[in-house]
C-alpha positions as CSV (number, residue, x, y, z in Angstrom):
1,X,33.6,-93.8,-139.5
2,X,35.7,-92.8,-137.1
3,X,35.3,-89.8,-134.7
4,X,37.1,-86.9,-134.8
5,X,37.3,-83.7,-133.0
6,X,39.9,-80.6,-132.8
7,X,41.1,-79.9,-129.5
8,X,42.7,-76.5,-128.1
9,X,45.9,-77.2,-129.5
10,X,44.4,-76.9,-133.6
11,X,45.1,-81.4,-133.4
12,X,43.0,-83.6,-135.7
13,X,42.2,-86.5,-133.6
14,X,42.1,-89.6,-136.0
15,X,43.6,-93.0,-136.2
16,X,47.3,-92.1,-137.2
17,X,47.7,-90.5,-133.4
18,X,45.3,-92.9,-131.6
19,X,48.3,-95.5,-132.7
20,X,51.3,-93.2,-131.9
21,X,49.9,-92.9,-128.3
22,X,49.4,-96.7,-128.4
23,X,53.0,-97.7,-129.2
24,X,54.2,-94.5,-127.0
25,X,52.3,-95.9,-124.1
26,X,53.8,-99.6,-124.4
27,X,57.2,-98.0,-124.8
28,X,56.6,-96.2,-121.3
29,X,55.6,-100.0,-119.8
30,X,58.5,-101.7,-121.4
31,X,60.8,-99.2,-119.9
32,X,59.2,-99.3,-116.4
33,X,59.5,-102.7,-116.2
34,X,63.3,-102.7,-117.5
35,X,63.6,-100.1,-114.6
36,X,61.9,-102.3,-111.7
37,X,63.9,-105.1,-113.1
38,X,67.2,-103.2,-113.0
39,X,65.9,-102.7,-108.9
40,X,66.2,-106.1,-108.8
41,X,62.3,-107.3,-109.1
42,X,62.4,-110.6,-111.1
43,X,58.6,-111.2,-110.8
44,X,58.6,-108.6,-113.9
45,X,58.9,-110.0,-117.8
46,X,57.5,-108.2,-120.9
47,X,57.2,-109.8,-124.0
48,X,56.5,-107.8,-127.8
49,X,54.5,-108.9,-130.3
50,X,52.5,-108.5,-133.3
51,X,49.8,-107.4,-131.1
52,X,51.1,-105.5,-128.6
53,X,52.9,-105.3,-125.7
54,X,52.5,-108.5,-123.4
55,X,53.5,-106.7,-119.5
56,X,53.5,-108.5,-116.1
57,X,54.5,-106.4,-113.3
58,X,53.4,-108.9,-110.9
59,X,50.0,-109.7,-108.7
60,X,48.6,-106.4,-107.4
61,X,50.9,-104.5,-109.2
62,X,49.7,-101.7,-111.9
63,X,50.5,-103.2,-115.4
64,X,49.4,-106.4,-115.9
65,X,47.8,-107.1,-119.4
66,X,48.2,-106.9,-123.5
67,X,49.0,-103.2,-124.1
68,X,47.4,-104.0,-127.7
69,X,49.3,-101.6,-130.2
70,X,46.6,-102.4,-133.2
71,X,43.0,-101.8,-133.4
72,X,41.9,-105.4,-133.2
73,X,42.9,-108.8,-132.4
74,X,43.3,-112.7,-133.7
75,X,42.8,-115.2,-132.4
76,X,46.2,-116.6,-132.0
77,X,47.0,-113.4,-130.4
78,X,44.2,-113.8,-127.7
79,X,45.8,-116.9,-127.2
80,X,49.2,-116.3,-126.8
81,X,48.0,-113.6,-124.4
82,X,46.5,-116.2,-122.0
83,X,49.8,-118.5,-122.4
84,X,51.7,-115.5,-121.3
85,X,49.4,-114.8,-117.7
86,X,48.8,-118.6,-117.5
87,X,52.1,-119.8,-116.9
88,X,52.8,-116.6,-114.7
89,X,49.8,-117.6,-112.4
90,X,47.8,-114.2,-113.0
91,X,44.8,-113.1,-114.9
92,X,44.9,-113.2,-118.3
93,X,44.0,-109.0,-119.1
94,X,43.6,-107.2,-122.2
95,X,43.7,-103.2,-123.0
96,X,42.4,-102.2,-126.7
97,X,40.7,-99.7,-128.3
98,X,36.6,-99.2,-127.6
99,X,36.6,-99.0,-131.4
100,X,38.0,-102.5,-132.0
101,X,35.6,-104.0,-134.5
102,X,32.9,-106.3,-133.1
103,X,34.9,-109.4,-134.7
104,X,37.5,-108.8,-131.6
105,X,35.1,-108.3,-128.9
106,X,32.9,-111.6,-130.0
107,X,37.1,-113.4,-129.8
108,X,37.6,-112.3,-126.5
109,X,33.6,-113.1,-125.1
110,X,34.1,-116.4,-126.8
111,X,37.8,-116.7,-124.5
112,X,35.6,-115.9,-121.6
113,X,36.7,-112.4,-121.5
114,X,34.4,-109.4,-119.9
115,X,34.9,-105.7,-120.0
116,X,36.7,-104.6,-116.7
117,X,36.9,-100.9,-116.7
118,X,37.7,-98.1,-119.1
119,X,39.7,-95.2,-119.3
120,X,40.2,-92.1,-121.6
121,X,43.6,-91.2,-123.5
122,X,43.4,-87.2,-124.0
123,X,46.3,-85.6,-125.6
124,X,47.3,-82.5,-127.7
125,X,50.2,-80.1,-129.1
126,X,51.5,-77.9,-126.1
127,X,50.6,-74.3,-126.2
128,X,53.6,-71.4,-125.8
129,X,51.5,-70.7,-122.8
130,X,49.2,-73.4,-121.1
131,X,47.9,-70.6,-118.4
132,X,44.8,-69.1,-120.2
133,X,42.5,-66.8,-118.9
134,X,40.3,-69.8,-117.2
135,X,42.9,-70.6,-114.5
136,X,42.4,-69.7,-111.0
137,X,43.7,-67.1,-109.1
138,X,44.3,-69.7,-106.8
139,X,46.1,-71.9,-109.2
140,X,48.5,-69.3,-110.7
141,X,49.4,-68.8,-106.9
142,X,50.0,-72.3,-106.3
143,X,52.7,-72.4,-109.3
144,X,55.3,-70.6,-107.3
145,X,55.0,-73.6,-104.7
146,X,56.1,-76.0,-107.4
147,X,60.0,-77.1,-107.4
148,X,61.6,-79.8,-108.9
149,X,62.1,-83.3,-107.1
150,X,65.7,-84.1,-106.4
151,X,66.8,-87.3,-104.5
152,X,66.6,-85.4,-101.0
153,X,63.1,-84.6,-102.0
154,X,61.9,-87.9,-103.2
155,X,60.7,-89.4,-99.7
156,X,58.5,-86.6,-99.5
157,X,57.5,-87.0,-103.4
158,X,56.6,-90.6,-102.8
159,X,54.9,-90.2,-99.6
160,X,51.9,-87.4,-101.4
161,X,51.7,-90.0,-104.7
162,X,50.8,-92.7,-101.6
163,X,48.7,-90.7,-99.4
164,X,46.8,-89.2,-102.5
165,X,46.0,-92.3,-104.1
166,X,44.6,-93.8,-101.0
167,X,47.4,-96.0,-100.6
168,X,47.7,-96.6,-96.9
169,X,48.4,-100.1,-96.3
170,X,51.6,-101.2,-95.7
171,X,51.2,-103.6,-98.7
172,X,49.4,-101.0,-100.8
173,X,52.4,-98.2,-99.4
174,X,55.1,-100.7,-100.9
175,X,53.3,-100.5,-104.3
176,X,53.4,-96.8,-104.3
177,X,56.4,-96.3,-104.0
178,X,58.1,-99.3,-106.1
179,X,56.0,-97.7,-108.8
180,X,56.9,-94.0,-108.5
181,X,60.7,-95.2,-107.8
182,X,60.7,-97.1,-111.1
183,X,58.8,-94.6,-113.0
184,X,61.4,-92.1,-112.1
185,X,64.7,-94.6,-113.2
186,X,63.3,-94.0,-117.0
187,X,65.5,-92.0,-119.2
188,X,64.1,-88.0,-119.3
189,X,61.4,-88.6,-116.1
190,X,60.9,-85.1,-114.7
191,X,58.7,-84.8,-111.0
192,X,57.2,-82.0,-109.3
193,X,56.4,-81.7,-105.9
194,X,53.9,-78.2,-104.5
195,X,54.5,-77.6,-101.0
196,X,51.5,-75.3,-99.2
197,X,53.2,-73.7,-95.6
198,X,56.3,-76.2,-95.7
199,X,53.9,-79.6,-96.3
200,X,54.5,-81.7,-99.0
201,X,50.5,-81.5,-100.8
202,X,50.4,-82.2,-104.5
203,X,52.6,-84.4,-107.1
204,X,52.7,-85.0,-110.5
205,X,55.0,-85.9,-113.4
206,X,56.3,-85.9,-117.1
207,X,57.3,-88.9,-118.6
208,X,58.9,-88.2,-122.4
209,X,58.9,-91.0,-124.6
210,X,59.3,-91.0,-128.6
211,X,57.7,-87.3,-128.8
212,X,54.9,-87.6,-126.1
213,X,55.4,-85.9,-122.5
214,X,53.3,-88.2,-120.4
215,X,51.4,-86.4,-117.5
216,X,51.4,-88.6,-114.2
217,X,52.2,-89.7,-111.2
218,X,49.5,-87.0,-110.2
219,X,47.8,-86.7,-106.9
220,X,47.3,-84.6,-104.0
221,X,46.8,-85.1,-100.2
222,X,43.0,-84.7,-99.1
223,X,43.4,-81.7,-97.3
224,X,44.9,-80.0,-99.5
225,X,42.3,-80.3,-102.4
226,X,40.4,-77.7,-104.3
227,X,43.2,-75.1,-104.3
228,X,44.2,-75.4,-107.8
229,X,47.3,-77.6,-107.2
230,X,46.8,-80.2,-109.7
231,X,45.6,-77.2,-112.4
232,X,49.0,-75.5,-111.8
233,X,51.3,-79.0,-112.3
234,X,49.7,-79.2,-115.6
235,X,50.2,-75.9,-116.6
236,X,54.0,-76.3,-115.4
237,X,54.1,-79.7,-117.2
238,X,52.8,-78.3,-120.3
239,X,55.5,-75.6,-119.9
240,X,58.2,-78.2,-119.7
241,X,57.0,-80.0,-122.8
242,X,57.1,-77.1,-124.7
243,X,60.6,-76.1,-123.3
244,X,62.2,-79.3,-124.3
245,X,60.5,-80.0,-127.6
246,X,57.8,-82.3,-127.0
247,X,55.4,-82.8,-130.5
248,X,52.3,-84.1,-127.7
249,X,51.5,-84.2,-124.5
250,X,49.3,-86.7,-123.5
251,X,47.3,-88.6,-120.4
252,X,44.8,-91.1,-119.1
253,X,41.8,-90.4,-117.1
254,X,38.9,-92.2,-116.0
255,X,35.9,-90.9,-118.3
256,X,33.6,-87.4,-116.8
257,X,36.3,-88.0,-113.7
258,X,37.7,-84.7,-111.9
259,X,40.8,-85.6,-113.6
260,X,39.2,-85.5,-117.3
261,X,38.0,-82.7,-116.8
262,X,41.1,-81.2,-115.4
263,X,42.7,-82.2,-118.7
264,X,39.9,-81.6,-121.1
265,X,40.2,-77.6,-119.4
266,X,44.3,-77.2,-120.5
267,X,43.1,-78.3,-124.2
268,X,43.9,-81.6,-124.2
269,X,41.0,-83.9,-126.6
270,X,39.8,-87.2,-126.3
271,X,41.7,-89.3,-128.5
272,X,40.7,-93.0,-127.2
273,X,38.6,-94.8,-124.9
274,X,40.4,-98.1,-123.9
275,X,38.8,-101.0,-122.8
276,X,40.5,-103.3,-120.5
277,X,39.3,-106.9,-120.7
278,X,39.5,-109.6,-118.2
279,X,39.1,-113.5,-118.3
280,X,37.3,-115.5,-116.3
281,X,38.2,-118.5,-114.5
């Protein structure tokens, strides 16, 4: 049977959107990577199939796996999947849904495949007016510090998405900001940037593809934490979606993270838990 709850919003969570979100979310890598190759990064090829999405950003890059699109796999899919990171010298990786029948999962063990890590997709029908009665104080202050990123601003954009993430390293710092650069070349990308005193302290963005306003690129510098920052990008997110017509809005978390329940507390519901698989060597 498969689980359903009703979130905020008045949305069934069933099978029909857990599939919309799939496709939507391929659609967002497919036109990532056809951003970072348009900035002239060859390492990246995608490749669609029955499947899925086949993505290779490149080693130590984000995206690098089967986006699957249905709910389980064949073999021949599996292994065309490991052709496709074979010949491009990186891991063979595969993202599908925790409630894949236990036929797939036996494939992928018997491929030498082991669960990697897992993440939630939450999503749900934007309000008329995401603030509610449980935001902060401090949060519905930090709204007014909110402005939209425009190229002059991007540097500064780029440099909280980095320093939030933990991405310090020179290497790690390139990454960052290839990633957010790309992210914002797609068609519709929208980013915000909350400034507390003049400093550049939280990011996030809103990413519309086929219906769904994607909420990322989220993070905030350390010390600037625990003010309500990340509550008030999703409430101006939300408010965006709604403004320009968007049927979901929708995001990934890690499960019972800070983030989750940052999402789970503007009425979005757990639609999915995807597994990511990787093969061993």
């Amino acid at each position: 049977m498969v689980s359903r709850a009703v979130g905020q919003y008045g949305v069934m969570m069933d099978t029909t959107l857990r599939s919309r979100l799939a496709h939507s979310e391929a659609a967002a890598a497919d036109l990532l990577a056809q951003s970072m190759q348009d900035d002239g990064n060859h390492e990246v090829s995608t490749e669609t199939f029955s499947a899925g999405l086949l993505v290779s950003l490149g080693p130590q890059r984000y995206v690098n796996r089967l986006m699957c699109t249905e709910l389980n796999l064949a073999e021949d899919e599996i292994a065309r999947t490991i052709g496709f990171f074979t010949s491009r010298n990186l891991p063979s990786s595969i993202q599908i849904s925790s409630v894949a029948d236990s036929g797939t999962s036996n494939l992928l063990r018997k491929h030498g495949f082991v669960v990697d890590w897992q993440r939630s997709v939450l999503a749900g029908r934007p309000a008329e007016s995401p603030a509610s009665a449980s935001a902060s104080a401090s949060a519905a202050a930090a709204r007014d510090a909110i402005e939209a990123v425009h190229d002059d601003g991007l540097d500064d954009w780029l440099s909280v998405l980095a320093r939030g993430n933990d991405a310090l390293s020179p290497e790690a710092r390139a990454t960052s900001d290839e990633f957010g650069r790309a992210a914002r070349g797609v068609s519709g990308a929208i980013d915000l940037l909350a400034r507390v005193d003049g400093r550049p302290a939280a990011c996030g963005s809103l990413q519309p593809i086929d219906g769904v306003g994607w909420l990322g690129g989220a993070a905030t510098v350390p010390e600037f934490r625990r003010r309500g920052l990340q509550r008030a990008m999703l409430d101006t997110r939300i408010e965006i979606a709604v403004r320009d017509g968007h049927e979901f809005v929708a995001a990934t978390a890690l499960p019972d993270s800070s983030s989750m329940r940052n999402l789970e507390r503007v009425g979005l519901s757990l639609v999915d838990i995807q597994t990511v698989w990787r093969r061993q060597l």
